[in-house]
C-alpha positions in Angstrom: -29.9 2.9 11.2 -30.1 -1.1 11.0 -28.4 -3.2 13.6 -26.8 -4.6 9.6 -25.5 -1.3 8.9 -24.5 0.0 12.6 -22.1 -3.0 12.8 -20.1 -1.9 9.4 -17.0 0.0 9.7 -16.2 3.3 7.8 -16.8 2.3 3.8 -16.4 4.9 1.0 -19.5 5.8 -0.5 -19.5 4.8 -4.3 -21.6 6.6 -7.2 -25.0 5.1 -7.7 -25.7 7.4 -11.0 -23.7 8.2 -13.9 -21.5 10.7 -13.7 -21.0 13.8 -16.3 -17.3 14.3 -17.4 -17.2 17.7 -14.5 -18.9 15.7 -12.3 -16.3 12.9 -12.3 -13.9 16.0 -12.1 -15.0 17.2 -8.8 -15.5 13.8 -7.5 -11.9 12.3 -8.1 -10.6 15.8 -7.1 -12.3 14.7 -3.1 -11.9 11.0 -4.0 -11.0 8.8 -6.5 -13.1 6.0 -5.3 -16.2 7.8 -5.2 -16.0 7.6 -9.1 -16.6 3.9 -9.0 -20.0 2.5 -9.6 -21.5 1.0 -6.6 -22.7 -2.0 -9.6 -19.4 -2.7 -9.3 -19.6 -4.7 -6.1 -22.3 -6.6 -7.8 -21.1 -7.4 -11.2 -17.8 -9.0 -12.8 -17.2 -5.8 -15.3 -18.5 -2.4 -16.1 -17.8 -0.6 -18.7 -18.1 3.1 -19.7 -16.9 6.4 -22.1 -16.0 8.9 -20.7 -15.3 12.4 -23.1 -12.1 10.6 -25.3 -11.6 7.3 -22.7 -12.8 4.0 -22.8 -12.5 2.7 -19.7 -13.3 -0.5 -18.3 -13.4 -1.9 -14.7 -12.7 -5.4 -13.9 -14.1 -7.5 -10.7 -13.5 -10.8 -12.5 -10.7 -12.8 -11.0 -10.2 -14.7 -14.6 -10.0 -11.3 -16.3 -7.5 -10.0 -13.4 -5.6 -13.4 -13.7 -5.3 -12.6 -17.6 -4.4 -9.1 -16.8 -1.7 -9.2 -14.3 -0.6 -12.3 -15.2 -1.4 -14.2 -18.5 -0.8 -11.3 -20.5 0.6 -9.0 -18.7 2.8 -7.1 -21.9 -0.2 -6.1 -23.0 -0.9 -4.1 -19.6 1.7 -1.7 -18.3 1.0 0.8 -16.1 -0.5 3.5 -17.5 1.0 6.6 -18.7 -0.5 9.1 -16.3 0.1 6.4 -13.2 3.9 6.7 -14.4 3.7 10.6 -15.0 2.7 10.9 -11.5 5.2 9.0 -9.8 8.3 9.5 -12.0 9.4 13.1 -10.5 9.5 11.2 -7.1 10.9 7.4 -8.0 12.2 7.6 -11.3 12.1 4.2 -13.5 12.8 1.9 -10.4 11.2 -1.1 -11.3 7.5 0.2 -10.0 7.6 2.2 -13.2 9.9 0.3 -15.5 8.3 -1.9 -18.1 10.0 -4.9 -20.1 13.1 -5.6 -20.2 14.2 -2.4 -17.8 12.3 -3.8 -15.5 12.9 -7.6 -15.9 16.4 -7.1 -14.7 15.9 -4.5 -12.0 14.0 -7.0 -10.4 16.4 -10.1 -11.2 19.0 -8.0 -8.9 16.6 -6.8 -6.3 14.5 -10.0 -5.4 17.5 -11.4 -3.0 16.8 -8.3 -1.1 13.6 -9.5 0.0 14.6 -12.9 1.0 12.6 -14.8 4.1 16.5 -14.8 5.1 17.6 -11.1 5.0 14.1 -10.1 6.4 14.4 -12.6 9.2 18.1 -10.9 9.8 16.4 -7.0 9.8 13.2 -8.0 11.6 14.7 -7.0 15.0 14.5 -3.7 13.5 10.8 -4.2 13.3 10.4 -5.0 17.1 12.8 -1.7 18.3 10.2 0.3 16.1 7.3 -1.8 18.3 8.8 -1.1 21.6 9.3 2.4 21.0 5.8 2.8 20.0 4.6 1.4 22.7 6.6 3.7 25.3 5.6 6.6 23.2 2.0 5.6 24.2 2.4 5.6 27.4 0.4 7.9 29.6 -1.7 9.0 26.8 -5.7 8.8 27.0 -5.8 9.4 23.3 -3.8 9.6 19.9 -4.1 9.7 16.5 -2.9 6.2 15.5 -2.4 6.6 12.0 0.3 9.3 12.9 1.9 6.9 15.5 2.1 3.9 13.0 3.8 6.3 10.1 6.2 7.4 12.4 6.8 3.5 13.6 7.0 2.3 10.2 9.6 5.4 8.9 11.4 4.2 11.9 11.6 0.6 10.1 12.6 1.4 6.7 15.2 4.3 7.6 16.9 1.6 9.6 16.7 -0.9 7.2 17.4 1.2 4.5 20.4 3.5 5.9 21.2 1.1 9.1 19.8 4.5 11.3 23.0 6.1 10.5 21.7 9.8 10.7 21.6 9.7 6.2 18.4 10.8 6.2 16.5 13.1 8.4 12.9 10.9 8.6 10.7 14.4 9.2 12.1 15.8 6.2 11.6 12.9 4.1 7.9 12.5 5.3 7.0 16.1 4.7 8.8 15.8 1.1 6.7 12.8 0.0 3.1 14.3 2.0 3.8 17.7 -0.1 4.6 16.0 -3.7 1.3 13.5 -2.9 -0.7 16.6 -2.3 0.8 18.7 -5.2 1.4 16.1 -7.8 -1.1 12.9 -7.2 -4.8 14.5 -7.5 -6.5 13.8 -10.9 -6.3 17.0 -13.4 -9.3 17.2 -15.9 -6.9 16.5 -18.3 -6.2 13.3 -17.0 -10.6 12.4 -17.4 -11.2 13.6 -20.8 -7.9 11.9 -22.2 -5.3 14.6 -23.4 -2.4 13.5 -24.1 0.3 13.1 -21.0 2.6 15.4 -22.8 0.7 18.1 -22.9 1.4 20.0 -18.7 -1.2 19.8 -16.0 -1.0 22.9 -14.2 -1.2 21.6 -10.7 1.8 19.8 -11.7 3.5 22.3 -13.9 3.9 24.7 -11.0 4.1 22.4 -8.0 8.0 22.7 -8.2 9.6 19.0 -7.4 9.5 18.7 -3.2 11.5 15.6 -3.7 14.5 17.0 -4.8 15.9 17.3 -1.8 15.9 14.2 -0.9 16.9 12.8 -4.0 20.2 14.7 -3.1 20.2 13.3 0.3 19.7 9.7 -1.3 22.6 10.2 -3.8 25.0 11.6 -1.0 24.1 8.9 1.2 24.9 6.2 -1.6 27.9 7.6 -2.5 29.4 7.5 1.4 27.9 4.1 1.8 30.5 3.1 -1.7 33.4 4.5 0.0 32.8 3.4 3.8 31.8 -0.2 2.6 28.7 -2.4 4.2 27.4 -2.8 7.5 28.1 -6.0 9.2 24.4 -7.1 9.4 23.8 -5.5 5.7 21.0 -3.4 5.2 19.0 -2.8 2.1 21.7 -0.1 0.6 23.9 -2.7 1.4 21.9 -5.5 -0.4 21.2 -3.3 -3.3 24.8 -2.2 -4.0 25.6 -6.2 -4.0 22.7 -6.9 -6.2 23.4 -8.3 -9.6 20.9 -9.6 -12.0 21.9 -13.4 -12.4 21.3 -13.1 -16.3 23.1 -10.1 -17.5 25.3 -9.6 -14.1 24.2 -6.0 -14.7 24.3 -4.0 -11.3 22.6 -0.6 -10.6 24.0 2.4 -11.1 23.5 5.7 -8.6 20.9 6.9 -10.5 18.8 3.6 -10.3 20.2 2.6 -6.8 18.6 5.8 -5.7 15.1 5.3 -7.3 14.6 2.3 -6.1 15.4 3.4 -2.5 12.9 6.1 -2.9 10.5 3.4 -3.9 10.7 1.6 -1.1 10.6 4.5 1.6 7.8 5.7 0.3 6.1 2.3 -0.5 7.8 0.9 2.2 6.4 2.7 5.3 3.3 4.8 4.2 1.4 1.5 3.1 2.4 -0.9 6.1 1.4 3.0 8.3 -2.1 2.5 6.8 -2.8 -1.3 7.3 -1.5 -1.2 11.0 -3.5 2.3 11.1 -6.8 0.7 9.8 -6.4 -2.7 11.7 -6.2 -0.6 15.0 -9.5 1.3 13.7 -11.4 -2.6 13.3 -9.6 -3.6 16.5 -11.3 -0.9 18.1 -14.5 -1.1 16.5 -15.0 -5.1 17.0 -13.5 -5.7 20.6 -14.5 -9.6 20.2 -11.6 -9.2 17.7 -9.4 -7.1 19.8 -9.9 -9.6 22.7 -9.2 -12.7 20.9 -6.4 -11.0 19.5 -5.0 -10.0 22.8 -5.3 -13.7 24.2 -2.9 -14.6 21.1 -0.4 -12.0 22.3 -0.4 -13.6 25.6 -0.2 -17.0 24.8 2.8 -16.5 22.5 4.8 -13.4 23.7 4.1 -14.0 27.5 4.9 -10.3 28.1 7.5 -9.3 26.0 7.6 -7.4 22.1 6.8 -9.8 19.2 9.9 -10.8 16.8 10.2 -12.7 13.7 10.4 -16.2 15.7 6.8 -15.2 16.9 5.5 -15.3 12.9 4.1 -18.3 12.7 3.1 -18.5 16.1 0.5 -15.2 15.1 -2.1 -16.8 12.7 -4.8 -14.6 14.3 -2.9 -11.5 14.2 -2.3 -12.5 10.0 -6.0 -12.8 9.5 -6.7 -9.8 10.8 -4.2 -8.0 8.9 -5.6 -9.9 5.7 -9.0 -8.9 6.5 -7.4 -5.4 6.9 -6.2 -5.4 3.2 -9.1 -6.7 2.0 -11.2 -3.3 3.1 -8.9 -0.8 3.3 -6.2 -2.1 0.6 -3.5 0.8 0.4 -3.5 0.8 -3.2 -7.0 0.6 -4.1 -7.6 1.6 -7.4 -5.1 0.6 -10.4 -5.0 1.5 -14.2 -3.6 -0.4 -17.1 -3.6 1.1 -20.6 -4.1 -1.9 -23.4 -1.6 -2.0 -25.8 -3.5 -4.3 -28.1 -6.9 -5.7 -28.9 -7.7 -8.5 -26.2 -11.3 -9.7 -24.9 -12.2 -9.5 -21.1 -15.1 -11.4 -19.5 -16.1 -11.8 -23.3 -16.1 -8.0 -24.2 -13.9 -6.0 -26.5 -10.7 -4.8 -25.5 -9.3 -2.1 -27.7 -5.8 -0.6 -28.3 -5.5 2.3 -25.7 -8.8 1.5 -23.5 -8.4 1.9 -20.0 -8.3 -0.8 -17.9 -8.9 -0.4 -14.4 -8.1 -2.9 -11.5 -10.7 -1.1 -9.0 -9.1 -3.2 -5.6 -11.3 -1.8 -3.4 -14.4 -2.6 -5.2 -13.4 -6.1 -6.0 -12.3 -7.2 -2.2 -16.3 -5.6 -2.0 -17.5 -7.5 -4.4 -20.7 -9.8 -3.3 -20.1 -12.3 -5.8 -16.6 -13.1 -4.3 -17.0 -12.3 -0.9 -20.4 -13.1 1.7 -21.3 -9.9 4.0 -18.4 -8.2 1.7 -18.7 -4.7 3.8 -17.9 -6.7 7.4 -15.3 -7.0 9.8 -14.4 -10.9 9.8 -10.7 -12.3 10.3 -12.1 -16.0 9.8 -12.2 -15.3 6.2 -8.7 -16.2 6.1 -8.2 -19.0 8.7 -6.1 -21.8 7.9 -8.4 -23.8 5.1 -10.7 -21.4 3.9 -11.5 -20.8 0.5 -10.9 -17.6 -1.5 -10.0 -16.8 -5.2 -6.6 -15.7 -5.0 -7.3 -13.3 -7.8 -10.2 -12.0 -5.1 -7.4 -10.6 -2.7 -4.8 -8.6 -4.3 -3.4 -6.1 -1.7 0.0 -6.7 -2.8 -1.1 -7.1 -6.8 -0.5 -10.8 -7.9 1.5 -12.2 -11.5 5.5 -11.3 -11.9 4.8 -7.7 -10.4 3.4 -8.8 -7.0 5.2 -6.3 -4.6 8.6 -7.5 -4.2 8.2 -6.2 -0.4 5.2 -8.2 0.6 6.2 -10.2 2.9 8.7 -7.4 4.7 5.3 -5.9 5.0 3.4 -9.1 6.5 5.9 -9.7 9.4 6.5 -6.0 10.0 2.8 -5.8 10.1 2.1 -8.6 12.9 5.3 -7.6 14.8 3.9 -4.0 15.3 0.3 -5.5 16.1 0.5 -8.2 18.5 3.1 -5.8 20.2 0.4 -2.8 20.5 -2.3 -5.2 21.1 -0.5 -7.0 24.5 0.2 -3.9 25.6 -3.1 -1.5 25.1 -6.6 -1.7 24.9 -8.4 0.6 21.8 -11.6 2.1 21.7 -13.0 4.3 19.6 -13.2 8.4 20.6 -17.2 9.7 19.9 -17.5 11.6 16.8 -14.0 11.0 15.1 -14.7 8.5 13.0 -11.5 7.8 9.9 -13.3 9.0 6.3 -11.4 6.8 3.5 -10.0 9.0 1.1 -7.6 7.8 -2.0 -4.7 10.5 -2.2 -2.8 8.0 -4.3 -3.1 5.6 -1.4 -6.4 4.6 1.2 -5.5 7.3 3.9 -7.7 7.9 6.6 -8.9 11.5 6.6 -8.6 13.2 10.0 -6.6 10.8 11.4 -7.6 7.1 13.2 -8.1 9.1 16.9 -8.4 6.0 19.5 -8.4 5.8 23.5 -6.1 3.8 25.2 -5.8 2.0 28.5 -2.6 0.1 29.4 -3.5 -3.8 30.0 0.3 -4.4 31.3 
C-alpha cells in the first residue's frame, strides 16, 4: 500500500460502475453510501434513472445553496425520509413542512439559546467526568459505546432534569431496534412505488417506540402538574415555548415528538462525532498531542465547561474536521415539487434530489487531499464554501441543536483528551456503515493509558 493511502483513515468504498436496479438493492441493504458514484467526489452533479426514479446528486455548493436555501418550498424532505421517521418522532418539526413547521420552530428556537445552553452545559461536563472515571483501569474499550452512553447521559438530563422519567437503556434499545427494523432501504423504496403501498420489513416490524412514547407523554403530563425546575430544562423550555407570531404553544402530542427528536438526534449524533474524533485522535497522534497541550494550557487539570469554549479552538477544528469525514447524516433526499434547473440541468416535478454529504465534504474540487485527516482546514481565517460543510444542514432548517452539539462536543473531548492517551487496537479497525446515521460497524475499540 502507498505511504498516500496508509496515512488515510477508514473511508467508505463508493461504486465505480453502474449499478443494476438489484444490485443497488443489495448494496443500500449493507450501505447506503456504497450506492454513490465514486465520480461524485470529482464532479459538481451526477445524474441517473433508476427503474421509475430520476435521481440526481448534487456536489455544487450554488445548487445546495438554491436547495436548502433559495428555494427551499420546492425541496421538502422526501416522502420515504418522513415515512421512516414518523412512527418514531411524529411531525416535530424534522418532519413538518410549511407552515406546521414554521411555527414549531418559532416556539422552539429560544430553547437553543447560547444562554439556556450556557445554563445546562454543566450537565455536559458531569457526563465528561463520569466518563472519564468509567475509563479508569481499562486497557481497552469500545469508544463509540462509551460516548453513546455519555451523550444519553446529557440529553436525559437536559431533557427530564435526570429525574428517573425515563429509563436511558430502554430508550437506547427502543431507538437501536426501530433503526434496525424500520430505516434500511426496501426495493420498493429503489424502483419508486408509491409510499402508501407497505414495505414488509416495516409492515411487520411492530412499532419498538411505543413504549417510550408512553413514557414521554407520562413524563409530560407530571412535569404540567409538578411545575418547572429551577434551572429549567428542555421539557421546561418547551412547555414555555410560544411562537411569537401566532402565540400558539404545543400541545402533548407535539411536545412529545419533539422531545423524541431530540433524544434520538440529540445524543446518537454528538455519540458518533466524539466516537470518530477519538478514532482520528488515535490514528494521527501529532493531532492527539497537540490537542492534549490545549487541554493543559486551558483546563490545567480539571474537566472542561462552557467558560473553556472559546478557549478550545483546536479541539473545534478537530471536531469540524470530524464532520467533515464522518458527518452523521451523510446522505439526504429532497423530492422536487416543481420544475427548477440545477448546475444548468433539468429539474423535473418528482425527481429525486439527493444532498450526498459525505461525498461532497470528499469532494476534490472543494476540498485539497479530501480523504485526509487535517484540523487546519478550519483554523481561524481559512477559506471554505460554507455550502462545502454542511454537518448540521445549512438555510432556515439548519439543526436547531447545533451548537448544543458544538460545545457538548469540545467539553467531552478536551476532557478525554487531558485525561487519556488513544491508540488504535491491531485489527479492529471502525467500517462506516449508514444505518440512517454514519455508525461505525464493530465499534471504535481503542487502548488507553492515563496521562494524569
Amino acid at each position: 500500500m502507498p505511504d498516500d493511502q496508509a496515512r488515510e483513515p477508514v473511508k467508505v468504498p463508493l461504486v465505480k460502475e453502474p449499478l443494476s436496479v438489484l444490485q443497488t438493492l443489495r448494496t443500500a441493504r449493507r450501505n447506503v453510501l456504497e450506492i454513490i458514484p465514486d465520480i461524485c467526489t470529482k464532479q459538481p452533479m451526477v445524474s441517473g434513472k433508476t427503474a421509475m426514479v430520476r435521481w440526481h446528486m448534487v456536489m455544487d455548493p450554488g445548487a445546495l445553496k438554491r436547495v436548502l436555501k433559495d428555494n427551499l418550498a420546492n425541496y421538502p424532505k422526501s416522502d420515504i425520509t418522513k415515512n421512516l421517521l414518523r412512527p418514531a418522532i411524529g411531525d416535530s418539526m424534522f418532519i413538518a413542512e410549511g407552515a406546521h413547521w414554521r411555527w414549531q420552530r418559532r416556539a422552539a428556537a429560544p430553547v437553543f439559546s447560547h444562554r439556556n445552553i450556557a445554563a445546562l452545559a454543566p450537565i455536559m461536563s458531569a457526563s465528561a467526568d463520569a466518563v472519564c472515571a468509567r475509563l479508569a483501569g481499562q486497557a481497552e474499550a469500545d469508544m463509540f459505546e462509551q460516548m453513546v452512553q455519555a451523550t444519553f447521559e446529557v440529553i436525559s438530563s437536559v431533557t427530564f432534569s435526570g429525574a428517573g422519567e425515563m429509563a436511558g437503556d430502554e430508550v437506547h434499545k427502543a431507538i437501536d431496534r426501530f433503526i434496525d427494523q424500520s430505516a434500511r432501504v426496501s426495493l420498493l423504496d429503489v424502483i419508486g412505488v408509491p409510499t402508501w403501498v407497505p414495505r414488509p420489513s416495516r409492515l411487520f416490524g411492530g412499532n419498538p417506540v411505543a413504549d417510550m412514547k408512553r413514557v414521554a407523554d407520562a413524563a409530560i403530563e407530571k412535569r404540567r402538574k409538578v411545575g418547572a425546575k429551577e434551572v429549567p430544562d428542555l421539557l421546561d423550555l418547551l412547555l414555555e415555548g410560544m411562537d411569537p407570531e401566532t402565540k400558539r404553544q404545543m400541545n402533548n402530542a407535539e411536545l412529545r415528538d419533539n422531545l423524541l427528536t431530540f433524544i434520538v438526534a440529540g445524543h446518537e449524533t454528538t455519540a458518533l462525532t466524539l466516537a470518530w474524533a477519538l478514532y482520528l485522535c488515535a490514528f494521527d497522534q501529532d493531532v492527539q498531542e497537540k490537542l492534549y497541550s490545549e487541554a493543559v494550557a486551558v483546563l490545567d487539570g480539571r474537566i472542561a465547561g462552557p467558560e473553556d469554549i472559546g478557549s478550545l479552538p483546536y479541539t473545534e477544528q478537530v471536531i469540524k474536521e470530524t464532520l467533515r469525514l464522518y458527518p452523521p447524516a451523510p446522505f439526504i433526499s429532497r423530492t422536487a415539487q416543481g420544475p427548477d434547473e440545477l448546475c444548468g440541468r433539468e429539474i423535473r416535478k418528482k425527481d429525486t434530489v439527493i444532498l450526498p454529504i459525505y461525498a461532497l465534504q470528499r469532494n476534490e474540487q472543494l476540498w485539497p487531499e479530501p480523504d485526509a485527516f487535517k484540523p487546519d482546514r478550519f483554523a481561524k481565517g481559512a477559506k471554505y464554501d460554507r455550502f462545502a460543510w454542511l454537518p448540521f444542514g445549512d438555510g432556515p432548517r439548519v439543526c436547531i441543536g447545533a451548537h448544543f452539539a458544538m460545545v457538548e462536543a469540545q467539553i467531552i473531548l478536551a476532557s478525554l483528551i487531558l485525561r487519556y492517551k488513544f491508540e488504535p487496537v491491531a485489527g479492529k479497525d471502525p467500517v462506516p456503515e449508514m444505518v440512517l446515521t454514519l455508525r461505525p460497524k464493530g465499534g471504535v475499540w481503542l487502548r488507553i493509558s492515563p496521562r494524569i
